[in-house]
Phi, psi and omega in degrees: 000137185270176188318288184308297152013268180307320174316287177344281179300342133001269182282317203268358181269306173326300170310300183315306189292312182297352186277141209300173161182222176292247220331287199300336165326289210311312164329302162303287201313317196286322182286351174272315178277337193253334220071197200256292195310313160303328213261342197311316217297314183316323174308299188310350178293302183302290167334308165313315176290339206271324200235014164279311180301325168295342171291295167313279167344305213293293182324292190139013158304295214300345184275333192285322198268340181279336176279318167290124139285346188274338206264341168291336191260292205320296160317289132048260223245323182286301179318296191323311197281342196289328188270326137335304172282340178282329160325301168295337162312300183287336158327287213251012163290132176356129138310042173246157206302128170291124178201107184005115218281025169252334161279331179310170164258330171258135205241100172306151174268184215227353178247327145335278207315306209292334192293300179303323154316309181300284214294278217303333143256009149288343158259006179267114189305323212281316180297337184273307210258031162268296219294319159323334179253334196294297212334288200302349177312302200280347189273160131301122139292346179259348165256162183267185206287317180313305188308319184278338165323294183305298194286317125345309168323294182298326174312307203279316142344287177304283173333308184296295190339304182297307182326274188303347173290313162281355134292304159345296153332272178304309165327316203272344184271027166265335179288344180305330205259337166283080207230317173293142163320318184300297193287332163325272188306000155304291180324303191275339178289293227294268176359311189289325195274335172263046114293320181268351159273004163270327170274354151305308175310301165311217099091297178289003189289128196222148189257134168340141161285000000 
């Protein structure tokens, strides 16, 4: 891949990271309960789902999904309900005091975390046949492909990281402020409800003809 190439793709993975969406939901949502040092982990989650998704692309699912109307609604439809339950989750979670999961008595685990994540861009179908459109903007066909792969991979990687840290981040500094039963259950309906407005959103996504 040439220099100029990669700048491009680059340049166009900071937009791609930065636009709200599942992950930065996932993200925010891990720093508000967990903190920064714990909740951190959920990127790496996200990330894994980013190249699972690329992974797909790269075999030729993602072409499959573009060709199938049945394996696209399929998909689909397992993203819609999954960020739908994560929503309702967080809907009906406790009015309890936000605090760092090392202060807590119940301890998410760091392979929870990391599961809830993978899964949640590993089923957004919309994430597959975007990368589907883009990816090859950015290939050779005449170098080989793995390497270039790799180097996308790694692109897409860095940005998210940067991204999602930095919700995290910013998020995990609210808990101190979370302190009445009112604003938690304030906290945890709104979260719940833009989950569920991403899988509302994921569910009306219709693909170019």
């Amino acid at each position: 891949m040439e220099l100029s190439t990669w700048l491009t793709f680059f340049a166009a993975s900071w937009a791609i990271s930065i636009s709200p969406g599942p992950g930065a939901i996932a993200s925010m949502s891990a720093g508000l309960n967990h903190g920064f040092k714990h909740g951190y982990v959920t990127i790496f989650g996200l990330v894994l789902g980013i190249w699972t998704q690329l992974a797909i692309v790269g075999v030729g699912l993602g072409a499959l999904m573009a060709t199938s109307a049945t394996a696209f609604v399929v998909v689909k439809w397992v993203g819609v309900a999954y960020l739908v339950w994560l929503g309702i989750q967080q809907w009906r979670a406790p009015a309890r005091p936000m605090v760092a999961a090392s202060d807590s008595g119940e301890v998410v685990t760091q392979r929870t975390l990391i599961l809830k994540a993978w899964m949640i861009n590993v089923v957004n179908p919309k994430g597959t046949v975007f990368l589907l459109a883009v990816v090859p903007q950015f290939i050779s066909t005449g170098e080989p492909l793995l390497p270039q792969y790799l180097i996308i991979g790694a692109t897409l990687a860095f940005t998210d990281m940067v991204v999602m840290s930095g919700y995290t981040a910013l998020a995990s500094r609210v808990l101190g402020a979370l302190k009445k039963p009112a604003h938690i259950r304030a906290m945890n309906r709104t979260f719940g409800s833009l989950f569920v407005i991403a899988g509302s959103l994921l569910a009306l996504f219709k693909r170019s003809a």
